[in-house]
PyMOL commands that place a pseudoatom at each C-alpha (Angstrom):
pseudoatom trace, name=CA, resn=UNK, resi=1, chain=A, elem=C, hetatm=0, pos=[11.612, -29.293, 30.039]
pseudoatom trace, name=CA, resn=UNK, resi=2, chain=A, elem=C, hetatm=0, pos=[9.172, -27.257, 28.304]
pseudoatom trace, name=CA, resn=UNK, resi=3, chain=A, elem=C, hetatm=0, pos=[10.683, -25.137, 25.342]
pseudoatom trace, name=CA, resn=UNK, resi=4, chain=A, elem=C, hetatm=0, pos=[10.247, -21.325, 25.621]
pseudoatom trace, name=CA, resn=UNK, resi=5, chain=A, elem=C, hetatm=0, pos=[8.124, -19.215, 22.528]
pseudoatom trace, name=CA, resn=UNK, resi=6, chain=A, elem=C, hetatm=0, pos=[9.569, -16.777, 21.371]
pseudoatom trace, name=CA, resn=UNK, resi=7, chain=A, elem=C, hetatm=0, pos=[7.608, -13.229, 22.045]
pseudoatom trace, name=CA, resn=UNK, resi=8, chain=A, elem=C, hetatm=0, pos=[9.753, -11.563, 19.159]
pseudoatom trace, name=CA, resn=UNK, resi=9, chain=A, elem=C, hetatm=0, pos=[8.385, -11.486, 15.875]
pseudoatom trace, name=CA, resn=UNK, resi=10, chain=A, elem=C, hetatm=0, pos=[10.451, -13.319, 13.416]
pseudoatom trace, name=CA, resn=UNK, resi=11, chain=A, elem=C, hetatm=0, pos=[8.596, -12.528, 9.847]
pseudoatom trace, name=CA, resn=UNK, resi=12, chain=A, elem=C, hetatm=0, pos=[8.792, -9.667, 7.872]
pseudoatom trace, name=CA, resn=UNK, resi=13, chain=A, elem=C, hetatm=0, pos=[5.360, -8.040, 6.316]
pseudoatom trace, name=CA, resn=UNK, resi=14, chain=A, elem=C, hetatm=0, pos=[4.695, -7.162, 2.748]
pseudoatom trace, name=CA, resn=UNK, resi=15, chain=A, elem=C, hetatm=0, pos=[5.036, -3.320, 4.764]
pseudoatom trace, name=CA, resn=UNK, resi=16, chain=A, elem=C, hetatm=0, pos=[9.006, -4.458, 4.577]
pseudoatom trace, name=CA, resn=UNK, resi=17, chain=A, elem=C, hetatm=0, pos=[8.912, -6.212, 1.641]
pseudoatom trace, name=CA, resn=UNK, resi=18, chain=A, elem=C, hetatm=0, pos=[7.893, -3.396, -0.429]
pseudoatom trace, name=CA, resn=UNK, resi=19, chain=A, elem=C, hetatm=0, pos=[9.662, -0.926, 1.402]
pseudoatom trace, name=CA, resn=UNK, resi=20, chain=A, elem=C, hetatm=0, pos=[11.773, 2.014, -0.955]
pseudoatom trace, name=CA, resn=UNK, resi=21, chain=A, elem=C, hetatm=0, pos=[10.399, 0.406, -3.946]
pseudoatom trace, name=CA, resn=UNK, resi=22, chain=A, elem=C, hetatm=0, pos=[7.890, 3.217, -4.514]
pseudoatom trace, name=CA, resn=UNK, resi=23, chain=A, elem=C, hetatm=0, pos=[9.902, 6.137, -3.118]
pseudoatom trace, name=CA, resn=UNK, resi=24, chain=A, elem=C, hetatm=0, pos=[10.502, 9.020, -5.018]
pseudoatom trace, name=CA, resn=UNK, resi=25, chain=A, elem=C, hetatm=0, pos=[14.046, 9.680, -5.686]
pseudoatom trace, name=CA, resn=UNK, resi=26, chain=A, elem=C, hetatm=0, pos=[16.182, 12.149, -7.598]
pseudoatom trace, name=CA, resn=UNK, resi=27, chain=A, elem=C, hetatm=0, pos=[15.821, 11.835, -11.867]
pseudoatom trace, name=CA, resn=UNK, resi=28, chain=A, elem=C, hetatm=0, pos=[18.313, 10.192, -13.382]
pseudoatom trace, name=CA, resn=UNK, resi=29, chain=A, elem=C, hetatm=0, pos=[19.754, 12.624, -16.664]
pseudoatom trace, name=CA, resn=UNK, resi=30, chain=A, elem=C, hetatm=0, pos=[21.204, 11.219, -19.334]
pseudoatom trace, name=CA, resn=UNK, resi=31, chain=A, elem=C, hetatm=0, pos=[22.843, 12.760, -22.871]
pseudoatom trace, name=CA, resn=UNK, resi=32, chain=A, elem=C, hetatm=0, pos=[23.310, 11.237, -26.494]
pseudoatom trace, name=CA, resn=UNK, resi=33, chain=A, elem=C, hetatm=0, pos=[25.554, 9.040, -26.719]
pseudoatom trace, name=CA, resn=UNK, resi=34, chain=A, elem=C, hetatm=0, pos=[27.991, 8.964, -29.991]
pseudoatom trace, name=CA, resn=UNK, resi=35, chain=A, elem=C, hetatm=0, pos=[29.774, 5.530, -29.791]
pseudoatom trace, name=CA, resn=UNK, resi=36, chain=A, elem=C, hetatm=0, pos=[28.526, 1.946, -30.837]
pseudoatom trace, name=CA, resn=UNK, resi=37, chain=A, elem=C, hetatm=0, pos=[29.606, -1.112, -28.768]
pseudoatom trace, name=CA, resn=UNK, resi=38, chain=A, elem=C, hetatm=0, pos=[31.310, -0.278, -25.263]
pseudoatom trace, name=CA, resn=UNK, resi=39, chain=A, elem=C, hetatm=0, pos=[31.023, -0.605, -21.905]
pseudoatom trace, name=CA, resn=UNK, resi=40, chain=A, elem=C, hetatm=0, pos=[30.692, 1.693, -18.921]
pseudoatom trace, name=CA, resn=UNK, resi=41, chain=A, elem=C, hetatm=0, pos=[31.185, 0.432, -15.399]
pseudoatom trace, name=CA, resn=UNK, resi=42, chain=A, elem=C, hetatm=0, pos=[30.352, 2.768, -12.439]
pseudoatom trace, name=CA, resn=UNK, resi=43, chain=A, elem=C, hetatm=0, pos=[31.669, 2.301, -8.954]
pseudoatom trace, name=CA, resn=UNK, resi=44, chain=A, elem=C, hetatm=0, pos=[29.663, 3.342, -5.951]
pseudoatom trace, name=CA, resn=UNK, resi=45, chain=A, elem=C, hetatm=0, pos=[32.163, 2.541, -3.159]
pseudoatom trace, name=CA, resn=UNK, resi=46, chain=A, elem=C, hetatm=0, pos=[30.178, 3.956, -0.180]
pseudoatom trace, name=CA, resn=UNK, resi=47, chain=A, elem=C, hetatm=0, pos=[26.458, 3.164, -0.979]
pseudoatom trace, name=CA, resn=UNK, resi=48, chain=A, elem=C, hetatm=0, pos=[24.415, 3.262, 2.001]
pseudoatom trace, name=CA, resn=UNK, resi=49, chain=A, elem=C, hetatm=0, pos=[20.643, 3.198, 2.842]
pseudoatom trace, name=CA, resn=UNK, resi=50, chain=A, elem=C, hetatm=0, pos=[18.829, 2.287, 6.073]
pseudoatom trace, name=CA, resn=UNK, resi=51, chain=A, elem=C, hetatm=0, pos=[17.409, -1.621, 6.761]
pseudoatom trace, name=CA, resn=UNK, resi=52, chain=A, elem=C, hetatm=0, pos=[13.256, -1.147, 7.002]
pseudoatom trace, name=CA, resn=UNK, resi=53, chain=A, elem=C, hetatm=0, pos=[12.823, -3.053, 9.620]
pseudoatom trace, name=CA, resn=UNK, resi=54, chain=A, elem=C, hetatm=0, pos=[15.368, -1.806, 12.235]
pseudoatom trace, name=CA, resn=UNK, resi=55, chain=A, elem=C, hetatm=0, pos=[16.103, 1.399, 10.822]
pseudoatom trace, name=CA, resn=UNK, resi=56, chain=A, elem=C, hetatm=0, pos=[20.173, 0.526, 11.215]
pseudoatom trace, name=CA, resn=UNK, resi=57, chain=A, elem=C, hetatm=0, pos=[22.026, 1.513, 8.384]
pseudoatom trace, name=CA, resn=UNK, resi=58, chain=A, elem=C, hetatm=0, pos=[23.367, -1.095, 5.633]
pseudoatom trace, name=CA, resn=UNK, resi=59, chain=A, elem=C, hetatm=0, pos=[26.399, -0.033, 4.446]
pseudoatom trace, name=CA, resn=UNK, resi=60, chain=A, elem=C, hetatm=0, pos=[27.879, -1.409, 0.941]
pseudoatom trace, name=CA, resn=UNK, resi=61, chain=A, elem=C, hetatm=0, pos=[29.733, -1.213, -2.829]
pseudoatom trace, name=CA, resn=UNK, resi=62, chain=A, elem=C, hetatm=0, pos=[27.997, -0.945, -5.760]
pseudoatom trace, name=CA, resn=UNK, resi=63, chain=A, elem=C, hetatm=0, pos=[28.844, -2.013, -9.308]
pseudoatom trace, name=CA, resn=UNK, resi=64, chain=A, elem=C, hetatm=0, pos=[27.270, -0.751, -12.424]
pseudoatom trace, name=CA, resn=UNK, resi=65, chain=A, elem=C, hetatm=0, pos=[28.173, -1.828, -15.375]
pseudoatom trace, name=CA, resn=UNK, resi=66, chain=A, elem=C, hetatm=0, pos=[25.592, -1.532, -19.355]
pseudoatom trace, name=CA, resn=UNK, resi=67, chain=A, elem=C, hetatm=0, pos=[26.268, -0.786, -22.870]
pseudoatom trace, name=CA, resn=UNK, resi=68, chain=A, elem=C, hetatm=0, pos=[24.658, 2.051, -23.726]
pseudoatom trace, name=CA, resn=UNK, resi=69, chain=A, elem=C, hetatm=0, pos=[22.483, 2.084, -26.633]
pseudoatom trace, name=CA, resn=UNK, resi=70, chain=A, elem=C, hetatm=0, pos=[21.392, 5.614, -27.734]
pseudoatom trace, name=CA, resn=UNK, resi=71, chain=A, elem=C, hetatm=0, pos=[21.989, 7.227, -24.063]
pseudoatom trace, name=CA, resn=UNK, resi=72, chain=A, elem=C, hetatm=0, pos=[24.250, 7.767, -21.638]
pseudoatom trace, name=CA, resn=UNK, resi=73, chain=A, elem=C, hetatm=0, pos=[23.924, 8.254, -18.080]
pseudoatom trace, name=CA, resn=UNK, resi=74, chain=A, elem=C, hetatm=0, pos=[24.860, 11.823, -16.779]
pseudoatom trace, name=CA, resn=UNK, resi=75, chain=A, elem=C, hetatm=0, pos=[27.066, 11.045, -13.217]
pseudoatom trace, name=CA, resn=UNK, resi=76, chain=A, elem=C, hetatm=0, pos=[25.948, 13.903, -11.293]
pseudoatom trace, name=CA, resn=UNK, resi=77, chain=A, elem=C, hetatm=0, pos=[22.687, 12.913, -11.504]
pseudoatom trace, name=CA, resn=UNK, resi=78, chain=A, elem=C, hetatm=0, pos=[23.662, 9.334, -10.813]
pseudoatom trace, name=CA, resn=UNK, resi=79, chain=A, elem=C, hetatm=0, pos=[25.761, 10.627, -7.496]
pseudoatom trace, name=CA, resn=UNK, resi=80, chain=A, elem=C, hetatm=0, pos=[22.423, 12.433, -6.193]
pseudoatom trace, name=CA, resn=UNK, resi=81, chain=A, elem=C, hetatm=0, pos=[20.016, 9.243, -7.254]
pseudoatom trace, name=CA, resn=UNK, resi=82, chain=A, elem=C, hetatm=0, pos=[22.570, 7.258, -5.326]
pseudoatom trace, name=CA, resn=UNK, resi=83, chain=A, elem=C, hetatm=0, pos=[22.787, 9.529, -2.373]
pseudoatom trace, name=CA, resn=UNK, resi=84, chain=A, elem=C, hetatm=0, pos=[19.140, 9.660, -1.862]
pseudoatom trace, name=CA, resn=UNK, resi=85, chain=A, elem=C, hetatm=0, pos=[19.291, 6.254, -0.758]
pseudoatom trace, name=CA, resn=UNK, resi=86, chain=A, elem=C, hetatm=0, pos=[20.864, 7.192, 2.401]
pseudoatom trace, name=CA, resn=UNK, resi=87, chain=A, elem=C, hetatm=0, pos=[17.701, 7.518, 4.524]
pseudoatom trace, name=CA, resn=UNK, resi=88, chain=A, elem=C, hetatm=0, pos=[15.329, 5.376, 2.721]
pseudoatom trace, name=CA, resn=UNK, resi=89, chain=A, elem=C, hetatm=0, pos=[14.569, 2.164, 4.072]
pseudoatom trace, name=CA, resn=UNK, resi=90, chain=A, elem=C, hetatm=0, pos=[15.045, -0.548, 1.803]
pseudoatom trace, name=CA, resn=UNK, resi=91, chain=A, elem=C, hetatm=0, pos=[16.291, -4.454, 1.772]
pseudoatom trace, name=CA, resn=UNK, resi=92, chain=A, elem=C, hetatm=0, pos=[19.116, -5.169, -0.535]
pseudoatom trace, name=CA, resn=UNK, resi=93, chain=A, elem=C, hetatm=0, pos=[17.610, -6.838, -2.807]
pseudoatom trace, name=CA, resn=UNK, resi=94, chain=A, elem=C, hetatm=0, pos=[14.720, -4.332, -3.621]
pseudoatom trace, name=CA, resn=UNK, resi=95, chain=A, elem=C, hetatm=0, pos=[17.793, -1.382, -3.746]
pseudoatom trace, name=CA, resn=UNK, resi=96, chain=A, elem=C, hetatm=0, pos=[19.436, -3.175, -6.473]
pseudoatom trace, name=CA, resn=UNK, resi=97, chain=A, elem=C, hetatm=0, pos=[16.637, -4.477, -8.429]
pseudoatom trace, name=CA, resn=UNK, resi=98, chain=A, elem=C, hetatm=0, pos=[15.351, -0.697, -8.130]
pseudoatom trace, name=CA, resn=UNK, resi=99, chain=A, elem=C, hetatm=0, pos=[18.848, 0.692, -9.214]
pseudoatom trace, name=CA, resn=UNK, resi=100, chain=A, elem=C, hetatm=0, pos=[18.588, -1.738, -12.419]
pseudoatom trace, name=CA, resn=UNK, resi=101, chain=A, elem=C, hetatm=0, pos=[15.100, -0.935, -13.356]
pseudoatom trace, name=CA, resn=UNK, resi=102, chain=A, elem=C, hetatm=0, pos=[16.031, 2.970, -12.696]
pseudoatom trace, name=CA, resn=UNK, resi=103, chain=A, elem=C, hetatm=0, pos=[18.682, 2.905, -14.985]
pseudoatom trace, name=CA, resn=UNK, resi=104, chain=A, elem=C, hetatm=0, pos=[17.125, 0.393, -17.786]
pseudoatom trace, name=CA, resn=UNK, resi=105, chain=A, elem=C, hetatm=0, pos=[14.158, 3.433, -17.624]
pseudoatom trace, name=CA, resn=UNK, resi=106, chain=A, elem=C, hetatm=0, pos=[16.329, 6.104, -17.900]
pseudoatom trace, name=CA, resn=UNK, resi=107, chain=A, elem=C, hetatm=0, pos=[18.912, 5.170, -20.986]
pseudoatom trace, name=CA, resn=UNK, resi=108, chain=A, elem=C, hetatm=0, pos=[17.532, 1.732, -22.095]
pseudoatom trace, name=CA, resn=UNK, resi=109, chain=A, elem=C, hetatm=0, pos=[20.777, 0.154, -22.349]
pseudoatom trace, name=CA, resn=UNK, resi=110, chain=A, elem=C, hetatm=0, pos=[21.594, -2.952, -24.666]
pseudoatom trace, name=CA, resn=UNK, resi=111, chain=A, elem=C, hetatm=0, pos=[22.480, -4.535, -21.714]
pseudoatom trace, name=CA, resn=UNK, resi=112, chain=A, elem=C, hetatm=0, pos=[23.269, -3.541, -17.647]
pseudoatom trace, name=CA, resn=UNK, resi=113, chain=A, elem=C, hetatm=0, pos=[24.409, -4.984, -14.714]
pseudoatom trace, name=CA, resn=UNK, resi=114, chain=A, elem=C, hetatm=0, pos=[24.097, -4.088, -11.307]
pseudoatom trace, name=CA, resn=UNK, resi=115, chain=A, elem=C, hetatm=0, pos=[26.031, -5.838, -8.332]
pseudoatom trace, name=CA, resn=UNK, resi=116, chain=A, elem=C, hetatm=0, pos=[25.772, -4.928, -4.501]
pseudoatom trace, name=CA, resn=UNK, resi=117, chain=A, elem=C, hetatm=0, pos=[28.520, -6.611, -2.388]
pseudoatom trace, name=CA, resn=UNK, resi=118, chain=A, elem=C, hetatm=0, pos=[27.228, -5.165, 1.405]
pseudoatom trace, name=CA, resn=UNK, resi=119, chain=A, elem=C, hetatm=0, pos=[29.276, -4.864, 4.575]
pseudoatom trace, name=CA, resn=UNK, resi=120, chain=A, elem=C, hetatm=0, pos=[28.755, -8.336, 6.939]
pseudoatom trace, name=CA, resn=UNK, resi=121, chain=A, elem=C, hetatm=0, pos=[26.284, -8.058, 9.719]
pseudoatom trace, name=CA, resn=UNK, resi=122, chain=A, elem=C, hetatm=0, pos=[25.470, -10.542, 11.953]
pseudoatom trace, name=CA, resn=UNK, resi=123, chain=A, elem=C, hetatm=0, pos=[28.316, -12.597, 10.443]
pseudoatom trace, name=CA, resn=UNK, resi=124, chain=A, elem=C, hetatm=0, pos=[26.894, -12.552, 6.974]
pseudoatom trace, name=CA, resn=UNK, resi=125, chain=A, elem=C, hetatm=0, pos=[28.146, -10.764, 3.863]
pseudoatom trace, name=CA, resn=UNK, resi=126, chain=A, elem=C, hetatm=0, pos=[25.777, -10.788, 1.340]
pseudoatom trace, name=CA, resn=UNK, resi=127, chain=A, elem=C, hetatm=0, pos=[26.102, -10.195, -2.611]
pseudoatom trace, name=CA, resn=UNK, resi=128, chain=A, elem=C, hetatm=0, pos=[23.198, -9.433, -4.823]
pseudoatom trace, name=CA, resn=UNK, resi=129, chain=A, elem=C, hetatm=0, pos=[23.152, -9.223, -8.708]
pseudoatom trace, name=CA, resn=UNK, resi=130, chain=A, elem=C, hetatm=0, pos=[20.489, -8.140, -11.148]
pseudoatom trace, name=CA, resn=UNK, resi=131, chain=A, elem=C, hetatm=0, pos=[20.043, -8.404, -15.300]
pseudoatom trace, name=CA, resn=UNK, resi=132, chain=A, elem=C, hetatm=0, pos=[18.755, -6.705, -17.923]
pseudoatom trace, name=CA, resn=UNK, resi=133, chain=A, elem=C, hetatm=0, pos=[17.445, -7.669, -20.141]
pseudoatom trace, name=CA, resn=UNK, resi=134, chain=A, elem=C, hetatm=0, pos=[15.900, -9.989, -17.339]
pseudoatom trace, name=CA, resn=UNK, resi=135, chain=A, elem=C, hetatm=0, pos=[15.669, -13.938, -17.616]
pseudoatom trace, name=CA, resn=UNK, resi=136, chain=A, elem=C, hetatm=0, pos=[17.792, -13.672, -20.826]
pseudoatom trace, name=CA, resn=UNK, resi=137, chain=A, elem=C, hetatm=0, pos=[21.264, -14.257, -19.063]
for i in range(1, 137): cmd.bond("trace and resi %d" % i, "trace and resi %d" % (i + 1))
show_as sticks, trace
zoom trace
């Protein structure tokens, strides 16, 4: 019995790789900060964004989590960064990569953390954690 090809592209272009990773989002603010040595962890219990390549949303939790150094990140303008991720299209991975690097531009923290735990589709639940300072973990 001959074995049927599949007509449905399986592979996803450097079009979806790069997807959201250039978009221009909302500036995140920050303000001295007037402590040494303590942590801040944010929770973003409803993140959501949109999956580039079939446009279905992606639904998920977010975890921030740095030191600051000489900044501190302003939360309204975190909550409207975070928020403009609702209709951009963007894999996991990239959005929490792009949070990090976001963040790390914006108050250059001794260290940060960002974890996204997303909702399970197609069976899978999927987890994704970034560093910075990167490679030095």
């Amino acid at each position: 019995m001959a074995e049927k090809k599949s007509t449905r592209k399986s592979e996803y272009g450097e079009k979806e790789a790069r997807a959201g990773l250039d978009a221009r989002l909302p500036e995140i603010h920050t303000f001295p900060n007037q402590f040494p040595d303590y942590e801040i962890t944010i929770e973003v219990p409803e993140y959501t964004s949109v999956c580039p390549k079939t446009g279905l949303p992606d639904f998920g939790k977010l975890t921030i989590w740095y030191i600051p150094n000489k900044k501190v990140i302003e939360l309204k303008s975190l909550k409207m960064y975070i928020l403009a991720y609702r209709n951009l299209g963007i894999f996991y991975e990239n959005a929490v990569n792009r949070i990090l690097e976001d963040i790390v531009r914006a108050c250059r923290p001794k260290k940060a953390f960002v974890r996204g735990e997303f909702t399970p589709r197609g069976g899978l639940r999927s987890t994704v954690e970034a560093r910075y300072p990167r490679g030095r973990w």
